[in-house]
C-alpha angles and dihedrals in degrees: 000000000000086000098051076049096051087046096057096044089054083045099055090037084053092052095041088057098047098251132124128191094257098058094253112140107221133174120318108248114196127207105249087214089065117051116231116214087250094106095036076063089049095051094042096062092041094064103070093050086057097046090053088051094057097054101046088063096050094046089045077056102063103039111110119239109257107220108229132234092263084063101065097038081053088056096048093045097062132094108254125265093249096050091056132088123233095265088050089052098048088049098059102040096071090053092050079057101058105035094043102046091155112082095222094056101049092040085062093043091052088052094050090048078052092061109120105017117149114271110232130160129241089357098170134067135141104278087241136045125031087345120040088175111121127277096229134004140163100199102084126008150192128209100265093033077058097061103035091055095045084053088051093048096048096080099030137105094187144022085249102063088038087056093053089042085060090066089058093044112050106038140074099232105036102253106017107116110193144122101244087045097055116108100236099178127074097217083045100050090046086048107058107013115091094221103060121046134188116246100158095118089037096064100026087054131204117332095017103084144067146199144232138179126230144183107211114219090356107172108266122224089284089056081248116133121215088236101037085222123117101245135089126164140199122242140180099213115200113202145157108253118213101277109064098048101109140148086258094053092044090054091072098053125118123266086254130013148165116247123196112181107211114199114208106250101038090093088069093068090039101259128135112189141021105208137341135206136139125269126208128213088359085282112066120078117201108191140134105250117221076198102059099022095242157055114298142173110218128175098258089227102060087038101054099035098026123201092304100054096242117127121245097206121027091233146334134245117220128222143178132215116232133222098267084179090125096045094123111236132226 
């Protein structure tokens, strides 16, 4: 019995192995009740494909939706924004919503439906107090008024809610419309509002900017200030001069920002900018012009350096609009 044992034992040793008696090498056979390396192999090689998987979805997420051309045929062929009642308006904005996702997008489509609108200076007020003009209105327009509306508009799905964003906008304390409370200068407003932002030295990069200092609503020589509030600030403003605004420089701009021209001199009687609008690709300025009476797109080029190559401001100042998505409404 202990040497048929012994036999079996050497058998099933010899086919383990691979080897018959006659010195003919067969199949490997492995024991199940020891694992062979065959499904660490198989593991191994699956890691990286998910891994890829994984990526690519990650990478599909955060592509922006491109608008299609549909899109933008769909935008010039509207009616504009100031020629609308309040029911029309309400009706389009949801649908710019939906068609432009992306901020920079819509922020150009609800420039282009802007195209046209009534120049009209200081157009806003508090509808009480020391002005009784709108809070917000779509009918006429200045150039700040311009860029502080289509701001408004950007994250609203009706004039309501773009009415009620204004109060958050456009003053110093959320909430508190007044005119003493109203932030009436541009640095300032990109300062100390949470939904602009100064990005002037970020995209001009190091060497290409200066600075100036300014006392904002400092008293003139008549002890008059330009904004008959008691207030005035000093500020340090950062901007691009003349000289360094080049196609180059252009190239690197975002997709959408804000653009203020400063004029040297203007410091002395406490002003920081001259005028204020977005430009688009880094060539396509969108601003209510005090000249035409109106809302125009001009290629920034022409605009800023006219025929005869001279510039019209001495530098601009950049700025950037920020996500108002958690402004509470009514």
């Amino acid at each position: 019995m202990a040497k048929n044992l012994r036999y079996l034992i050497l058998t099933i040793t010899i086919v383990v192995a691979g080897i018959t008696v006659g010195g003919v090498m067969k199949e490997r056979k492995v024991n199940p009740l020891k694992p062979g390396p065959s499904k660490e192999v198989k593991i191994e090689t699956k890691k990286p494909l998910i891994v890829n998987k994984e990526k690519e979805k990650a990478e599909k997420k955060i592509l922006p939706k491109e608008p299609a051309e549909t899109d933008w045929q769909w935008v010039n062929q509207q009616k504009k924004l100031y020629n609308l009642t309040e029911d029309e308006v309400n009706r389009i904005l949801p649908e710019i919503q939906e068609r432009f996702p992306d901020k920079a997008d819509r922020l150009k489509a609800l420039s282009i439906l802007r195209l046209g609108t009534p120049y009209h200076l200081g157009c806003l007020g508090e509808e009480s107090g020391r002005d009784k003009d709108p809070i917000f209105r779509l009918d006429v327009t200045d150039c700040t008024v311009f860029v502080l509306t289509n701001v408004a508009l950007l994250y609203s799905q009706d004039l309501k809610e773009a009415r009620e964003m204004m109060k958050y906008l456009n003053y110093r304390s959320p909430g508190q419309t007044t005119f003493e409370n109203r932030l009436h200068f541009t640095t300032d407003r990109n300062a100390v509002s949470p939904y602009f932002q100064d990005i002037t030295g970020q995209i001009a990069g190091k060497g290409k900017t200066e600075e100036k200092r300014i006392i904002l609503n400092k008293p003139k020589a008549d002890g008059k200030r330009l904004i008959d509030i008691n207030w005035e600030k000093e500020i340090i403003m950062r901007y691009i001069p003349s000289q360094y605004i080049t196609r180059d420089l252009l190239a690197n701009f975002p997709k959408a920002v804000g653009i203020a021209f400063i004029r040297e001199g203007d410091e002395k009687i406490g002003l920081d900018v001259r005028h204020e609008g977005f430009l688009f690709d880094g060539r396509i300025l969108f601003h209510a012009s005090s000249v035409r009476k109106k809302v125009v797109a001009d290629d920034f080029f022409k605009y800023y350096f006219g025929k005869n190559g001279r510039p019209r401001f001495d530098g601009i100042v950049l700025f950037k609009v920020g996500d108002v998505k958690g402004v509470p409404m009514g």
